[in-house]
C-alpha positions as CSV (number, residue, x, y, z in Angstrom):
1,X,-5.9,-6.1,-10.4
2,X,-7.4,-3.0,-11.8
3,X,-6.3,-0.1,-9.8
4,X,-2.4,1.1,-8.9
5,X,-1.2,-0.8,-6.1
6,X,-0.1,1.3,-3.0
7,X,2.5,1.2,-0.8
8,X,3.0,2.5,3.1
9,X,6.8,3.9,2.8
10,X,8.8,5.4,5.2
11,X,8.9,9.4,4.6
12,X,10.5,12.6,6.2
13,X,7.7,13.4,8.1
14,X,6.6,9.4,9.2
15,X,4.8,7.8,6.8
16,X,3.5,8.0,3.0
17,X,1.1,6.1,1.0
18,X,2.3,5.8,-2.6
19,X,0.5,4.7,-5.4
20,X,2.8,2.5,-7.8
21,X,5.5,4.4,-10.4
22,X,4.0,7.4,-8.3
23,X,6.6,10.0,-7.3
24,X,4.3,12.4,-5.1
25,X,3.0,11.0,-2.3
26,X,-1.0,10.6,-1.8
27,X,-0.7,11.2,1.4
28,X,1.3,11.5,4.6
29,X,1.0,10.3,8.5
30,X,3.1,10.9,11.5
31,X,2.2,6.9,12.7
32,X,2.6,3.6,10.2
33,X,-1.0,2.3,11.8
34,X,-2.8,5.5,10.0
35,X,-0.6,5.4,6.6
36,X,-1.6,1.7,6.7
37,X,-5.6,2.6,7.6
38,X,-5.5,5.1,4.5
39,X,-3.6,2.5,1.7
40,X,-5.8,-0.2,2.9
41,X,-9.2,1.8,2.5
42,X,-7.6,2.9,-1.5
43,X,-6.7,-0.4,-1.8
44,X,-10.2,-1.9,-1.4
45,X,-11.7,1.0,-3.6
46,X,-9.3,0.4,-6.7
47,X,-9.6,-3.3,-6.0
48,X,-5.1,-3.7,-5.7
49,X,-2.7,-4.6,-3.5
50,X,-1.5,-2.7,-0.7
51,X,2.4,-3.0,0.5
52,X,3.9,-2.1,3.7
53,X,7.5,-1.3,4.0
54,X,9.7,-1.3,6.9
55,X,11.8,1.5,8.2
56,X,14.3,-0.1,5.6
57,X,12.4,0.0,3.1
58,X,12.0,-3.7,2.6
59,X,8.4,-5.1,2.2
60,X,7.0,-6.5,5.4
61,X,3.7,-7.3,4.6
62,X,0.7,-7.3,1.6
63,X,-2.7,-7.5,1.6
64,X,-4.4,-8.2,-1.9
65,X,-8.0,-6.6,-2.3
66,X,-8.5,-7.5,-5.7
67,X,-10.2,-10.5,-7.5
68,X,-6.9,-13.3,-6.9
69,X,-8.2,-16.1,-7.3
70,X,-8.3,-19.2,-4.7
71,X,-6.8,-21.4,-5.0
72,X,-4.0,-19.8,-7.2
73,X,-3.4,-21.2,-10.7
74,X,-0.5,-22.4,-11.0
């Protein structure tokens, strides 16, 4: 992966799009569907992962972007 992976978090306002170990948000959305639109289109330019989080916080969901390889090593 080369660029931070970003995450679609719950926030006061709706939804944020963090950026790992970031403590400012990138950006915010009143729906999940555009905070998820906006992490995915990072996402693809920094070649990372994107995470989506629940209203709980838990991750949901991730999409990698990046250059994984198939099939995994391992």
């Amino acid at each position: 992966m080369k660029g931070k992976n970003q995450h679609v978090v719950p926030h006061d306002d709706g939804w944020a799009v963090k950026g790992a170990g970031n403590q400012k948000a990138t950006s915010t959305h009143s729906t999940q569907a555009e905070a998820i639109q906006e992490a995915k289109q990072i996402a693809q330019n920094q070649q990372s992962e994107m995470l989506i989080h629940g209203k709980n916080g838990q991750i949901r969901e991730r999409n990698t972007y990046g250059d994984d390889p198939y099939p995994p090593k391992g």
